[in-house]
GUVOMI-259409 format. One record per residue (C-alpha): x negated, y, z negated; residue in one letter. Coordinates in steps of 0.2 Angstrom, whole numbers, plus 5000, padded with zeros to 4 digits. Example, Ala and Ser with C-alpha at 12.3 -4.5 7.8 and 13.67 -1.06 7.14 Angstrom:
493849784961A;493249954964S;
***
This chain:
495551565006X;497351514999X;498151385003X;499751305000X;499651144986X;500350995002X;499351095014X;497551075004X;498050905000X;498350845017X;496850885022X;495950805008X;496950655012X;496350675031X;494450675024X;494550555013X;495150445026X;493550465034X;492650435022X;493450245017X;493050225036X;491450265036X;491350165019X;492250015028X;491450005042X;489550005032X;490449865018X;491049745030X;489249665036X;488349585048X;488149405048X;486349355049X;485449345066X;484149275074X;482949395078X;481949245092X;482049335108X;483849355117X;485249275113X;485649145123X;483449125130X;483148945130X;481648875118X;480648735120X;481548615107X;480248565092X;479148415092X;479548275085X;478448255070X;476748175070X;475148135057X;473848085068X;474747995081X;475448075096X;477348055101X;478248065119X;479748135111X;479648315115X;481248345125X;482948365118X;483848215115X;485248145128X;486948175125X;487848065115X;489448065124X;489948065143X;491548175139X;492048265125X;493948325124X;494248455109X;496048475104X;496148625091X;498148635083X;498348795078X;498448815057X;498748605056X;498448575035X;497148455033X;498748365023X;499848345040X;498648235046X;498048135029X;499448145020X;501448105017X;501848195033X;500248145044X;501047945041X;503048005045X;502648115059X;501048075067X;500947865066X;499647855080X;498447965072X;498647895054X;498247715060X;496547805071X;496047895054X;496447725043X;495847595055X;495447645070X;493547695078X;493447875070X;492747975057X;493848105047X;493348255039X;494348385027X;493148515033X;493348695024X;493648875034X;492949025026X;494049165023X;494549275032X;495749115037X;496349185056X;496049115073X;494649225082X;493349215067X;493949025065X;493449005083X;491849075081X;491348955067X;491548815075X;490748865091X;489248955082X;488948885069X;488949035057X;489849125047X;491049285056X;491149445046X;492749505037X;493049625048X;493549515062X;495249505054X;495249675064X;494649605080X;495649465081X;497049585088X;495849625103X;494349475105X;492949545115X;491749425123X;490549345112X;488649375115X;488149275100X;487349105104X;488548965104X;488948785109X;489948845125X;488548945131X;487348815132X;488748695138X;488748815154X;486948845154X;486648645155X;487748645169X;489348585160X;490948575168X;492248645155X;494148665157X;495248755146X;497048765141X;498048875126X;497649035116X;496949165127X;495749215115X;494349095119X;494649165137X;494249325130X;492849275121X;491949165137X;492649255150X;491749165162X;491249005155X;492648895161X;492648825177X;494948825179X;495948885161X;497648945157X;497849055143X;499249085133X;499549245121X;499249195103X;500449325098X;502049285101X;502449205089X;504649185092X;504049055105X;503448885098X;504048785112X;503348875131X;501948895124X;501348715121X;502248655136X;501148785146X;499548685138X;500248475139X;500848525157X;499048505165X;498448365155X;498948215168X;498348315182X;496648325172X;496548165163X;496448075180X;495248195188X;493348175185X;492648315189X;492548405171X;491248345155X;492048455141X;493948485140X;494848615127X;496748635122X;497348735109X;499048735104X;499948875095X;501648805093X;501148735075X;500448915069X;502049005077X;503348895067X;502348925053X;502349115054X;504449105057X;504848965047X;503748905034X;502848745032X;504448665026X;505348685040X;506048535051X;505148595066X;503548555059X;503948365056X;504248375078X;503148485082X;501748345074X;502648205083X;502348315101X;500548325095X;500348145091X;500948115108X;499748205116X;498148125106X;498947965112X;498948015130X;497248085128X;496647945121X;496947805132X;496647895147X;495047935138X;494747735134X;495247705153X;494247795160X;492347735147X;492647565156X;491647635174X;490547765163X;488847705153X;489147835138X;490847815128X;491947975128X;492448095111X;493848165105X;493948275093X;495448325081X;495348525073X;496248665067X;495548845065X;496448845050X;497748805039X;499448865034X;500048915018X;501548895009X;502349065014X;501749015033X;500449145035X;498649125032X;496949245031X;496649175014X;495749075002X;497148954998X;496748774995X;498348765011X;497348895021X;495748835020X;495748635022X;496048565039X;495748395046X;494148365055X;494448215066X;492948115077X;493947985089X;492847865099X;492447705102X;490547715097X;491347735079X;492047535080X;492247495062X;492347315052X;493847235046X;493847315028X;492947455031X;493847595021X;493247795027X;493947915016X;493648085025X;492748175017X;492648355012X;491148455024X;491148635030X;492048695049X;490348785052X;489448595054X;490548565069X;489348675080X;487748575079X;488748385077X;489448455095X;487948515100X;487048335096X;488548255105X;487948335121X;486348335119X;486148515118X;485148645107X;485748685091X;486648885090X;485149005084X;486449075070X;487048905066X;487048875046X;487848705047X;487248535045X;487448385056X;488948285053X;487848105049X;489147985053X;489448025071X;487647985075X;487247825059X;487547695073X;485847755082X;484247695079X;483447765066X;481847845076X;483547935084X;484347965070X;482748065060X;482548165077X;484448225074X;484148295059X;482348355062X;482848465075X;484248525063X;483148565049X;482048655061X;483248765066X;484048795049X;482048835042X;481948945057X;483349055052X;483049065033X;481449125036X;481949275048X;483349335036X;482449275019X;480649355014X;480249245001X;480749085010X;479348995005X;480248964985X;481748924992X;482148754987X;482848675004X;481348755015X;480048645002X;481348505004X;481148525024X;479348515021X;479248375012X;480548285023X;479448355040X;477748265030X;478648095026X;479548085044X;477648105052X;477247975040X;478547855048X;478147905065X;476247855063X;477147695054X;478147665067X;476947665084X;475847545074X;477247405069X;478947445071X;479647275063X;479047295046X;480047315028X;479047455022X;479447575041X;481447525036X;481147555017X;480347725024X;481647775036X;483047775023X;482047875010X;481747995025X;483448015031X;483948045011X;482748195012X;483248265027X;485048255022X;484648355003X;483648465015X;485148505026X;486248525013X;485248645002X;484548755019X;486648765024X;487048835006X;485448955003X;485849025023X;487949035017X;487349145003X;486449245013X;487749285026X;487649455027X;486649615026X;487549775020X;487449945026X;487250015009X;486850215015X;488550215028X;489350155009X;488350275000X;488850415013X;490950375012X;490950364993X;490350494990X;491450615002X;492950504992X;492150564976X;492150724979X;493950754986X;494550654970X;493450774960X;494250924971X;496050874967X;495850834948X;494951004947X;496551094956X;497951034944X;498151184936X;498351284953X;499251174965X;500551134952X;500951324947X;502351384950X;501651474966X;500851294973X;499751404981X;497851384976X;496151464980X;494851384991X;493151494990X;492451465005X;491651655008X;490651694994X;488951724993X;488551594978X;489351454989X;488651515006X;486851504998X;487151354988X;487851275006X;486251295016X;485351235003X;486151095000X;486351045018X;484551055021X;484450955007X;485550815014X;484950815032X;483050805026X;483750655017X;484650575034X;483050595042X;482150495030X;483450345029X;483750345046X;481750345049X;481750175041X;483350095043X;483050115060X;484650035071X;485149925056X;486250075049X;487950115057X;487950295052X;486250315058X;486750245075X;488050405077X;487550555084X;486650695078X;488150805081X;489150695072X;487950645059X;487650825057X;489450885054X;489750735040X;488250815032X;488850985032X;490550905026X;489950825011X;489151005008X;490651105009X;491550984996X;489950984985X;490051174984X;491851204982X;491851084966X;490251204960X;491651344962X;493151274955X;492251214940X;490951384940X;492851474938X;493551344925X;492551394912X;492151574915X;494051594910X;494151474901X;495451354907X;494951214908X;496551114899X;497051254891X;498651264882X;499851364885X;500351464869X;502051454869X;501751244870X;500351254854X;501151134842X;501951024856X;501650834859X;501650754876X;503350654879X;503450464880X;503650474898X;502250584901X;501150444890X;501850304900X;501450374918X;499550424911X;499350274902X;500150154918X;499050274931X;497550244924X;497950044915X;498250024937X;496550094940X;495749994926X;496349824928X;495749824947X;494049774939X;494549614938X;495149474951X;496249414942X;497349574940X;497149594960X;497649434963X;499249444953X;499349634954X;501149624955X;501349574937X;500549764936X;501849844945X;503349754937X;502849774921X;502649964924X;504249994932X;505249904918X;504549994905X;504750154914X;506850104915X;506550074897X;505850254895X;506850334905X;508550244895X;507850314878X;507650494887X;509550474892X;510250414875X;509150544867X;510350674878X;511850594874X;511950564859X;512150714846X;510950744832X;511050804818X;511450954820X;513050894830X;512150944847X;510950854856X;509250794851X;507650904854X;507050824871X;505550924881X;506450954898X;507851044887X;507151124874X;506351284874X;505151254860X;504451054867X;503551104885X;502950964893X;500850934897X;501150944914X;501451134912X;500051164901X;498951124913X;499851224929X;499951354918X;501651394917X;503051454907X;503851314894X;505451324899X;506151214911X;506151314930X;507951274935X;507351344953X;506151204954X;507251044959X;508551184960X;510551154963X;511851164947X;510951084930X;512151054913X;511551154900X;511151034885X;512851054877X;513551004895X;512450834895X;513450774881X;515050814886X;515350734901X;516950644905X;516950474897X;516750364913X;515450474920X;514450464903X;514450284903X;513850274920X;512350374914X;512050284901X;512050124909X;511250184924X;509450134918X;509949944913X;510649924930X;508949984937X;508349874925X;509549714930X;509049764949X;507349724946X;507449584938X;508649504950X;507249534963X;505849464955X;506449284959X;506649304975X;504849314983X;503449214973X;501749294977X;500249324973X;499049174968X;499249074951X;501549034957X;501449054974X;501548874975X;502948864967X;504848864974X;505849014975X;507549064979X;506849134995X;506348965001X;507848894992X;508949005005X;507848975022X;508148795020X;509248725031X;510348665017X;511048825012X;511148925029X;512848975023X;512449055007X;511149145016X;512249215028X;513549275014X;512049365007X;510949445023X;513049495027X;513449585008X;511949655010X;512149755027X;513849795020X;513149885004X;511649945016X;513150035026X;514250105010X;512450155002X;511850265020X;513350315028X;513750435014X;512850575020X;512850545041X;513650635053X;515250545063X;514050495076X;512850415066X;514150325056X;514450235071X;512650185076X;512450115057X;513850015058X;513449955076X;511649935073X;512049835057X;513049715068X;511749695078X;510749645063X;511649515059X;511749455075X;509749445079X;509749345064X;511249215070X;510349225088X;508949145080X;509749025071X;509449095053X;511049135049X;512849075054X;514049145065X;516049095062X;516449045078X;514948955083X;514548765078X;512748715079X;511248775085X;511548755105X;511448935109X;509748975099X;508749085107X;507249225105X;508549355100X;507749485112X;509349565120X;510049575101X;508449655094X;508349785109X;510249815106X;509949865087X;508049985094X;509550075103X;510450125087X;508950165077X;507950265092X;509650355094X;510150395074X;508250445074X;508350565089X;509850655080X;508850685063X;507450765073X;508650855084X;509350935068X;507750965060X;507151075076X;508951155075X;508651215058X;506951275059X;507151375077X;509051415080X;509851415062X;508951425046X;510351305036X;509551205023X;511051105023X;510751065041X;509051015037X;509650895024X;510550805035X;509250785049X;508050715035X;509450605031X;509650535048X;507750515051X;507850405032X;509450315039X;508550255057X;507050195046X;508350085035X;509250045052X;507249975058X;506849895040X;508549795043X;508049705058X;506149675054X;506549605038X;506749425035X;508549375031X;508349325013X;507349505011X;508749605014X;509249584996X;507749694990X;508249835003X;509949844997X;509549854980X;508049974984X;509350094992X;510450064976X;509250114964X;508650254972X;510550294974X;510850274954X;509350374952X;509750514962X;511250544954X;511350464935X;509550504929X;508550614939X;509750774941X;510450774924X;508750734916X;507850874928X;506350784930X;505050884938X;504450884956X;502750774949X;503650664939X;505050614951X;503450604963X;502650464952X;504250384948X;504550344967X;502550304970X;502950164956X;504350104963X;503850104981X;502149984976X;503349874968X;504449854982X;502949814992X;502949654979X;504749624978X;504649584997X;503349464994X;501949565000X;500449534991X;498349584989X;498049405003X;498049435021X;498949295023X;500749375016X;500949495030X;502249435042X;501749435059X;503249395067X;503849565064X;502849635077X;503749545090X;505549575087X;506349625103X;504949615113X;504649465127X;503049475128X;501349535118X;501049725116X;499849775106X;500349965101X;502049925097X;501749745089X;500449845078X;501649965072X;503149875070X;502049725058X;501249875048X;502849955045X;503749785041X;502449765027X;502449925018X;504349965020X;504549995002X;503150125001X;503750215018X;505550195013X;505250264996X;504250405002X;505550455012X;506850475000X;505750594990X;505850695005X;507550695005X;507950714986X;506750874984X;507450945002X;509150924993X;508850984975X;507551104978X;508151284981X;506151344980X;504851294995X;503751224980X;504351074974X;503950984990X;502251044990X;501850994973X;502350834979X;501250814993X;499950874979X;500550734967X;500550584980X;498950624987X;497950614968X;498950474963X;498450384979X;496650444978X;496150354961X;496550194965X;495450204981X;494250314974X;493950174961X;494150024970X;492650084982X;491350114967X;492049944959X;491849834978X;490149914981X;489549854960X;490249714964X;489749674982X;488849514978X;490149434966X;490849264970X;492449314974X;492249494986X;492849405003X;494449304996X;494849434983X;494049604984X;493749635002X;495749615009X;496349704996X;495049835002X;495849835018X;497549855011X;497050005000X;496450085017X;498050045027X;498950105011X;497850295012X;497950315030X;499850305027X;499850415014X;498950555025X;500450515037X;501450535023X;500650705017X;500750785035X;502550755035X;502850825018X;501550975023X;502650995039X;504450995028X;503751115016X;503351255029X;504951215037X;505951235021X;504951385017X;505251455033X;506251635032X;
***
């Protein structure tokens, strides 16, 4: 079966989509479980200890604490509260933390840093899965055992106010809530009104035990502004306000109750300097922990520095505090300093039903849990508390019982700690056949691709798929009795454990027969390769030919790329890659030009292997195809080489400066966006110009920019769509200056701030409409009028409405790098890429580079934490999920998506032959595939190493985001290609 070079490599694309899915979803674990019964069944709480002696204490302990209010501010830094900014903005609070009855904590949140999975820490106990990053768009209910279910089960009466999420995840747990949508995040002001409005209503009522409020305002600022923006210092003072409101309604009302009441002080996370979070960052992971109550009454002198604990130890401390069991899947400890003013019988029962629970869950996830050093800590801890028990009923006065007590309570608290570290380390269990299964349909369409070079960059772009011959269909049945014998068996004994096991037989069945097919059409391919011999065969004309420095630099950079993702550091500061490669790539490509330009020897010009006839590059060696250059292959009018160095003196010293402005382009971008890890710390001119000092410059710039965005696009647009840039441009600018980033002439102040909505929607106008007319034209010249010049323009116009859409999602101080993206690929175009003629794969390559490092110019990077959220909600009032998803994703891989189109367009507009375009396709698809292909045999090597869930696991996720928009990407070059070869 033949197939056209895009079309084949679409549908590898396509597969091998399915496979990273399948390799994801079998990666990404699940956390350890209890496997005691169902989930929320309760037990019998253990015994208290005893050596020959019986005890009374059998139930669980009273609560602690008549009322508990939680307040959660969403992304608060742990040093808001403890430091420089906690004492300007928050006064009360500091002097609680300082001086007052409390007990302060810097307690730590595991990556991945976002609110649903933060949630489910602190209310379980455990540790969420990575994949919840994914979840947290669309919460479902949470079955796992947790503090609020056995608030409800005790008969609790809980009342909750803020992010919808905990609504989603106990639908019906609370007895009155208000939700609010977490992700809207223009609005930082409504949506902590909606939460402080119920509070003196509530406060005065008694007819509630645990009351929640999260606030969101803090996150939302963060995700628009910054954590250096002015509205942080207010929007701390409107939350110190509220804990004093809280708390003296709370000390008011402990004067007709027995049992004091609690107030607790958290975050889900924290912020980090860009605003975002999902990371690992010190600013992302440490948030304040803060116990307010008057059972904590301190001495005069008595210093408490908070100390540093882990967000998972909030579920049993809360648990204690209401006298509730432990959560099952809990792996924290009990925070000792809420409960060191009990007695100390009380005290050694706190941590004995901790230890117990702990010892509990390491034995049904560890086997050999009998070695581990905190389960022989618990036993030795469980012998000497019997001890003191036995000590105890026989003289409870004596020296030696207190003397006892305190060496017990050291043991139990070594216990703890190790039984919380050994349970973290063993969070999660993976599904290593699903993994198996997804690498090694990745594998093979990598092996495919490498193994059709020859044929799908011919000069036919056409290649042969042997489906229908005898060898393969024998060696098909075979080997797919092979692999579902082997499903059998796996599935047999992973039982329900394994995700692809859980599928369908159907479905199970036609991934097996897949991975078949692929395994027999590599057999082919490689069968023919060397039955005629060639397999990198040179072509003869090109025997004594080398490869050219640009041919050496993009195989050298592709494969140093795949290389260097080995190590963290490289993925951490992966950027460092990328500009290094597209720097020396404008240094290449400025010694191909002056090597035109200049005359040799000989008075012409010097032997270069896209012009001469005797120096053929490798590329053609291996498509087999003639040395000389294919002038139908990127097509139009081409200088013969005497031409190049003749040009007309201006023109020529365009040329040759062409690649030092790239050069300067990029360099002038770099400073603009810190990212990655090591500097991202560290000031750059994009916080320099968000600052409210220098709204002016900014404005100057986010205006220069539109107007080279306009001189750069309107070039090749039609009247109509002149207008709609220019209008939609406008309205650009005017978003901005509605939300007060930018300035406006004749307006003073910030009075007339708003969300920007009416502004946003003007500009979706524009770009819907310049959209509309690319597509029109494209239909127009595949049905009614076969005019490739017509279909140049409707590609145009799509490539203009996505610039027009990149404009508006882009943060002002990012327009920058669009303008001088659309520059480059301007200067490019026309100064290097045509008088060059630089085949269709190389010009593919050169804009893959260039669009991964516009992905980093915009100060993207391999955290969670760098995608800007509040792109998905320009122009929208209110949360929708489909639109807001689209709108974030394509805000953060503009550059790749933007430079993707302009290859379209370049190749649609030099290219007088349907194959070019195909080829591409072809060439994106491979180049795409290694990095992935690696990365998935390097995650699963190194599944275990310190570093996979702050390093290795989101870059994962960005790899597959990146692949699934490649396969887009492919479609729509397959889908061009048969147009333009359409008769």
């Amino acid at each position: 079966m033949r197939l056209g070079s895009g079309t084949f490599a679409a549908c590898c694309v396509v597969i091998e989509v399915l496979g990273v899915a399948l390799f994801l979803r079998g990666f990404f674990p699940v956390p350890v479980r209890s496997s005691s019964g169902t989930e929320h069944q309760t037990e019998p709480p253990a015994p208290e200890p005893s050596a020959g002696a019986s005890s009374n204490w059998t139930k669980l302990p009273p609560p602690l604490f008549s009322k508990v209010v939680i307040v959660l501010i969403d992304a608060l830094r742990d040093d808001f509260v403890f430091g420089s900014k906690g004492v300007k903005f928050m006064p009360y609070t500091t002097y609680l933390v300082e001086k007052g009855a409390s007990h302060s904590f810097v307690a730590e949140a595991k990556p991945p840093t976002v609110t649903m999975p933060r949630i489910k820490a602190l209310v379980t106990g455990s540790l969420p899965g990575f994949v919840d990053v994914i979840r947290n768009l669309n919460s479902p209910a949470l079955l796992e055992d947790n503090v609020i279910t056995q608030a409800k089960a005790a008969g609790k009466r809980m009342i909750f106010y803020g992010d919808d999420t905990w609504v989603k995840l106990f639908p019906k747990h609370f007895v009155e809530y208000d939700g609010t949508t977490s992700f809207f995040v223009s609005d930082y002001t409504e949506v902590d009104d909606n939460v402080t409005r119920h509070l003196d209503k509530v406060l005065k009522r008694g007819d509630w035990d645990v009351l929640i409020l999260h606030y969101l305002g803090l996150d939302h600022i963060g995700h628009t502004s910054g954590p250096r923006s002015p509205l942080i210092g207010r929007k701390l003072s409107e939350m110190d306000g509220v804990l004093v409101k809280i708390h003296t309604a709370l000390l008011a009302e402990e004067r007709e109750t027995l049992l004091p009441n609690l107030l607790v002080l958290c975050a889900d996370h924290g912020m980090s300097e860009t605003g975002g979070h999902g990371a690992s960052s010190t600013e992302e992971v440490n948030t304040p922990l803060v116990f307010i109550s008057s059972a904590f009454e301190r001495k005069p002198g008595d210093i408490r520095h908070p100390k540093h604990v882990q967000q998972t130890d909030l579920a049993a401390t809360l648990a204690v505090g209401l006298g509730l069991p432990i959560p099952k899947h809990s792996v924290g400890s009990l925070l000792f300093p809420i409960v060191e003013g009990k007695a100390m019988r009380e005290q050694l029962r706190f941590l004995h039903l901790n230890a117990v629970q702990l010892s509990k869950l390491l034995q049904e996830n560890v086997p050999s849990f009998k070695k581990e050093p905190g389960f022989q800590q618990f036993k030795v801890s469980e012998r000497l508390h019997a001890n003191w028990i036995r000590l105890y009923l026989e003289d409870s006065n004596s020296e030696v019982l207190v003397s006892l007590g305190t060496k017990v309570r050291r043991q139990y608290l070594d216990a703890l700690r190790t039984l919380s570290l050994s349970l973290s380390r063993q969070v999660a269990h993976y599904d290593a056949y699903s993994m198996a299964v997804g690498t090694v349909v990745v594998l093979e369409v990598l092996v495919l691709l490498l193994l059709s070079i020859p044929q799908a960059l011919s000069s036919k772009a056409e290649l042969d798929v042997p489906l229908s011959s005898p060898v393969f269909s024998l060696l098909f049945y075979l080997t797919s009795l092979l692999l579902l014998a082997l499903h059998v068996m796996v599935c047999t004994s992973a039982g329900r454990s394994c995700y692809f096991c859980s599928l369908s037989w159907l479905t199970a069945g036609a991934v097996m027969l897949l991975i078949s097919a692929l395994l027999c059409v590599v057999a082919s391919a490689l069968t023919k390769m060397f039955l005629d011999g060639k397999l990198l065969r040179k072509s003869p004309a090109c025997s004594g030919s080398e490869w050219s420095e640009l041919e050496l630099l993009i195989l050298l950079g592709t494969m140093g790329h795949v290389v260097s993702l080995g190590a963290s550091s490289f993925i951490e500061e992966e950027h460092q890659t990328w500009y290094f490669l597209v720097n020396t790539l404008c240094l290449a490509l400025c010694h191909q030009v002056y090597k035109n330009y200049f005359p040799g020897p000989d008075g012409g010009p010097q032997c270069h292997p896209y012009i001469a006839d005797g120096c053929d590059c490798a590329a053609a060696a291996l498509q087999g195809r003639k040395p000389a250059w294919d002038g139908a292959e990127l097509g139009g009018i081409h200088e013969s080489p005497a031409s190049l160095a003749t040009r007309p003196g201006n023109e020529k010293w365009v040329v040759l400066a062409s690649p030092w402005l790239i050069l300067a382009c990029c360099r002038l971008l770099r400073p603009l966006n810190q990212t990655g890890v090591q500097w991202a710390h560290r000031p750059d001119l994009g916080h320099w110009l968000t600052s409210s000092d220098h709204k002016a410059e900014l404005s100057v710039l986010a205006a220069l920019s539109l107007v080279v965005l306009f001189a750069l696009v309107q070039r090749r647009c039609s009247r109509a769509s002149k207008i709609a840039m220019a209008l939609g441009l406008l309205g650009v600018y005017c978003y901005r200056a509605a939300l007060g980033n930018v300035l406006l002439p004749w307006r003073q102040g910030s009075k007339d701030i708003s969300k920007g909505i009416v502004e946003a929607r003007f500009v979706y106008v524009f770009v819907l409409g310049i959209l509309f007319t690319g597509t029109r034209d494209l239909l127009k010249s595949q049905v009614t009028v076969a005019d490739p010049a017509v279909r140049a323009a409707g590609l145009w116009e799509l490539h203009s409405g996505l610039v027009l859409l990149a404009a508006l999602l882009l943060r002002p101080h990012n327009l920058p790098v669009l303008a001088l993206g659309l520059l480059i690929q301007t200067v490019m175009a026309k100064f290097i890429w045509k008088p060059l003629r630089h085949d269709a794969a190389e010009v593919t390559i050169m804009h893959y580079w260039f669009g991964q490092a516009f992905f980093y110019f915009q100060g993207n990077s391999n955290n969670v934490a760098t995608v800007d959220v509040s792109a998905g909600f320009v122009g929208l009032g209110t949360y929708v999920e489909v639109p807001a998803v689209f709108l974030t994703a394509f805000a953060t891989y503009t550059g790749p998506v933007l430079w993707a189109s302009h290859l379209v367009n370049f190749l649609s507009s030099e290219s007088s032959s349907g194959g070019s375009l195909s080829r591409a396709c072809f060439c994106y698809a491979l180049i795409c595939s290694l990095p992935v292909s690696a990365y998935l045999i390097l995650v699963t090597t190194l599944r275990y190493h310190l570093f996979i869930w702050s390093v290795f696991s989101p870059k994962l996720l960005y790899e597959g985001m990146h692949l699934l928009i490649t396969a887009a990407v492919c479609v729509f070059f397959t889908a061009m290609d048969q147009t333009n070869t359409k008769p």
